[in-house]
TIFINU-590352 format. One record per residue: x, y, z of N, C-alpha, C, CB in turn; residue in one letter. Coordinates in steps of 0.2 Angstrom, whole numbers, padded with zeros to 4 digits, always signed. Glycine has a CB too. Layout:
<pts>
XYZXYZXYZXYZa ...
</pts>
This chain:
<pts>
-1143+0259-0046-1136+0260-0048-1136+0264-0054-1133+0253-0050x -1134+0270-0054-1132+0272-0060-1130+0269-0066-1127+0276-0059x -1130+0271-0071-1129+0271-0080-1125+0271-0079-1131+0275-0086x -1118+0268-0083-1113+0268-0085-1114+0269-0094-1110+0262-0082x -1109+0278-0094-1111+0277-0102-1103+0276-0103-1115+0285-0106x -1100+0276-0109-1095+0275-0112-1092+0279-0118-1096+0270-0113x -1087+0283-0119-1087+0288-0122-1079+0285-0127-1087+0294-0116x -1080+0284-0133-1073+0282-0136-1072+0285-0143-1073+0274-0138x -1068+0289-0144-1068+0292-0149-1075+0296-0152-1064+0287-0153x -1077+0299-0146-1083+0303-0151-1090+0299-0150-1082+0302-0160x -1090+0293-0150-1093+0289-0151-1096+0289-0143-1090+0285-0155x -1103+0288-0143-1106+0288-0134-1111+0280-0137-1113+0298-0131x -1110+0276-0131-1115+0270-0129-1115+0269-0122-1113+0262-0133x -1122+0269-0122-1123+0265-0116-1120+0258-0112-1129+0263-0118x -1119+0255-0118-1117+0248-0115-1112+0246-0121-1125+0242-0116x -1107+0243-0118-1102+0240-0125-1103+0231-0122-1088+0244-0125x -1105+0226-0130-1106+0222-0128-1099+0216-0130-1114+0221-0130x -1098+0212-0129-1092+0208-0132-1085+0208-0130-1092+0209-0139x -1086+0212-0124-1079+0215-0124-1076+0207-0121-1077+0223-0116x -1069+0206-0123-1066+0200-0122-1067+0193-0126-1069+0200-0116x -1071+0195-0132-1070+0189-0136-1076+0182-0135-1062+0187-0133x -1080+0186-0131-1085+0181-0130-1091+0181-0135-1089+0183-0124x -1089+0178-0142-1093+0177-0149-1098+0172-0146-1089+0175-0157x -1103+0173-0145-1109+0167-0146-1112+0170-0153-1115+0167-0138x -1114+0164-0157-1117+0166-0160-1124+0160-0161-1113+0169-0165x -1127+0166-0161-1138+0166-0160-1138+0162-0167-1144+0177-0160x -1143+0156-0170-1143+0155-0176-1150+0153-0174-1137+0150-0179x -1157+0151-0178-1163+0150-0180-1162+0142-0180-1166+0154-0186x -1168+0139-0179-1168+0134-0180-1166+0129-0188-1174+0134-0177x -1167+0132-0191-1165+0131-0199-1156+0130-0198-1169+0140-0205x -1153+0133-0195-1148+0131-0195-1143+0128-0191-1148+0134-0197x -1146+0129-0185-1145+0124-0179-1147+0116-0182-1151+0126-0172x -1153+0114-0187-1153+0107-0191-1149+0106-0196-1159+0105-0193x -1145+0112-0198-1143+0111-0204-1134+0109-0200-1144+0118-0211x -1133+0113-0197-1126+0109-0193-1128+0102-0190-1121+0113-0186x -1134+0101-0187-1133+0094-0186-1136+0090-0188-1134+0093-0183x -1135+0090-0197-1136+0087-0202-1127+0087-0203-1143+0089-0208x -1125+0091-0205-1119+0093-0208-1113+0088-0201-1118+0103-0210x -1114+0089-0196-1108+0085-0191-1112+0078-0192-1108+0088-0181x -1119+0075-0193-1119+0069-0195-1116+0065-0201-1125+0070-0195x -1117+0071-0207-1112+0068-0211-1107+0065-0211-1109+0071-0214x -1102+0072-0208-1096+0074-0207-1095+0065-0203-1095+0082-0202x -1097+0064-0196-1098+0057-0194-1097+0051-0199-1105+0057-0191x -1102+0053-0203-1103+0045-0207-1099+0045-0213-1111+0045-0211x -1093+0051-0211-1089+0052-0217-1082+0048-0213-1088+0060-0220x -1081+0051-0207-1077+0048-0203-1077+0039-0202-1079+0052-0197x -1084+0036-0203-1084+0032-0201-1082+0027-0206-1089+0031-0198x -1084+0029-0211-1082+0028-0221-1074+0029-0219-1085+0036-0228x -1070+0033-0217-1063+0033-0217-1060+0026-0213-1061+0040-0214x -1063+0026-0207-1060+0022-0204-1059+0015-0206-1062+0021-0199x -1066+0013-0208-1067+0008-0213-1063+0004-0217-1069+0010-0217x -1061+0011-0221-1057+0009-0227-1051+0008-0223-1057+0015-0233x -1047+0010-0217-1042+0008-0212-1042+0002-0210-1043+0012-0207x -1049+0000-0209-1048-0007-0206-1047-0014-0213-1056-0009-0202x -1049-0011-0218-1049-0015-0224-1042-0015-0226-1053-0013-0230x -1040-0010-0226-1031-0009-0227-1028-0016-0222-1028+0000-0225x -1029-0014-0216-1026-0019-0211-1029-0025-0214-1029-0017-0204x -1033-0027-0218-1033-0035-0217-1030-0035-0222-1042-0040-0217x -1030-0032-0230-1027-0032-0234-1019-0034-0234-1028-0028-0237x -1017-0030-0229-1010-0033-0226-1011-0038-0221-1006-0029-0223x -1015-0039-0220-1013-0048-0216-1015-0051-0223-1020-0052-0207x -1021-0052-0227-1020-0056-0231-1015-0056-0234-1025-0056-0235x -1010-0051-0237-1005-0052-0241-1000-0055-0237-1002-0044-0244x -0998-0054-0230-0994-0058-0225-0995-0065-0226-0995-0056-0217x -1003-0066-0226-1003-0073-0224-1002-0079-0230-1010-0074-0221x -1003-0074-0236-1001-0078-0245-0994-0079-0246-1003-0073-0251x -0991-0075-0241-0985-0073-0245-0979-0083-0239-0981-0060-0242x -0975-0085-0245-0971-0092-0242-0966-0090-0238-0967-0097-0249x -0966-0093-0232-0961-0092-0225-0952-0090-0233-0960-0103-0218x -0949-0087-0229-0943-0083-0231-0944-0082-0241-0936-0088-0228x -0951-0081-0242-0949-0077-0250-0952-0071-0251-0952-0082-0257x -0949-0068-0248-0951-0058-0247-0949-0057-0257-0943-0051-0240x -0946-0061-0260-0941-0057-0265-0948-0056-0269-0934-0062-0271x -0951-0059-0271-0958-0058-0276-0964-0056-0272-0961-0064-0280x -0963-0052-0269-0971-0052-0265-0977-0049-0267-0970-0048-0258x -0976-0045-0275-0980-0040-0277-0986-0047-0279-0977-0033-0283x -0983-0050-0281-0988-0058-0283-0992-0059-0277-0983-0066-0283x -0992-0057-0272-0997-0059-0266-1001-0055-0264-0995-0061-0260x -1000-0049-0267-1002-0044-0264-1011-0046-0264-0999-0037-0268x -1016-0043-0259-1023-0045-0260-1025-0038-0262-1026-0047-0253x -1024-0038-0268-1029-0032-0273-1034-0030-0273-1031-0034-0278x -1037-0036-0272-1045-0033-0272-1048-0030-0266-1049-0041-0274x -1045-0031-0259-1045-0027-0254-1041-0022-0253-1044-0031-0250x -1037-0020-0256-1034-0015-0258-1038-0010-0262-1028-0017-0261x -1038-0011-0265-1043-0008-0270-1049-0005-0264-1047-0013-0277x -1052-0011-0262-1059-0007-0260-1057-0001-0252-1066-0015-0257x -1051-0004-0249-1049+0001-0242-1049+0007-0245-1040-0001-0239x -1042+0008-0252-1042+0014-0255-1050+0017-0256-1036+0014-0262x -1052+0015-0260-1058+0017-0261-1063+0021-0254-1062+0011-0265x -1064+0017-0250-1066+0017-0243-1066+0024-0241-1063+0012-0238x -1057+0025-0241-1055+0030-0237-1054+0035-0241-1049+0029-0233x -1053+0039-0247-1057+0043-0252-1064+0043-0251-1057+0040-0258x -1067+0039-0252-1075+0042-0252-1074+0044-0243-1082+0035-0255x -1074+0041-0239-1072+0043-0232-1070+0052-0231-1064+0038-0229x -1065+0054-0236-1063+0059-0235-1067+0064-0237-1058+0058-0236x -1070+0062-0244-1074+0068-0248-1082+0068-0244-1075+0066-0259x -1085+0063-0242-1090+0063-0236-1089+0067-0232-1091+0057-0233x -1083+0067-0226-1082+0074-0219-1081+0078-0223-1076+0074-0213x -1079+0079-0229-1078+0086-0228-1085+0090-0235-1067+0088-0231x -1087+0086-0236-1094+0088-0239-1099+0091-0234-1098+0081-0243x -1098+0084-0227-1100+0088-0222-1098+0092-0217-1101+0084-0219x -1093+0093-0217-1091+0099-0215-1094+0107-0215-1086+0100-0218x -1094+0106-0223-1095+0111-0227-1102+0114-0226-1094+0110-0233x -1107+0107-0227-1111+0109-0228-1115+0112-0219-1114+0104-0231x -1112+0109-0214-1112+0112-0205-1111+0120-0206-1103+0108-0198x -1107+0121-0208-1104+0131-0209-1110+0133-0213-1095+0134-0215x -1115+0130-0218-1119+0134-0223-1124+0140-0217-1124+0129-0228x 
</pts>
């Protein structure tokens, strides 16, 4: 089969490679472990978020379950604090974890 050359504005190649948007991109082994250190994070940051999702959920059953059949009027008194606290916390650190990992996947 004949050479196909290509002629564009002046410019002469042999081969045009990429046409159509097909970016693979080639990376060394150094950084093929460093994304799959960085999506592990990112994981364990996800899993930190959820966490803190599931603590919230009990934090509202504990506050449901403290609180006296028809007295909604004072309910901040029942609130379960201390599980509140740790959910929020949970899902914060949850959040700065994936995206530490994130970050660190693109290096």
């Amino acid at each position: 089969m004949a050479e196909v050359t290509f002629d564009i504005e002046g410019q002469a190649a042999a081969e045009i490679v990429n046409v159509g948007g097909d970016h693979n991109v080639y990376t060394n082994e150094s950084r093929r472990r460093a994304a799959a250190v960085g999506r592990a994070i990112a994981l364990t940051g996800l899993l930190v978020s959820l966490t803190g999702l599931a603590f919230l959920v009990v934090a509202g059953l504990e506050t449901a379950r403290a609180l006296p059949p028809n007295d909604w009027a004072d309910y901040t008194s029942y609130v379960a604090i201390r599980t509140l606290v740790i959910a929020s916390i949970l899902i914060v650190a949850g959040i700065a974890v994936g995206k530490a990992g994130r970050v660190y996947a693109r290096r």
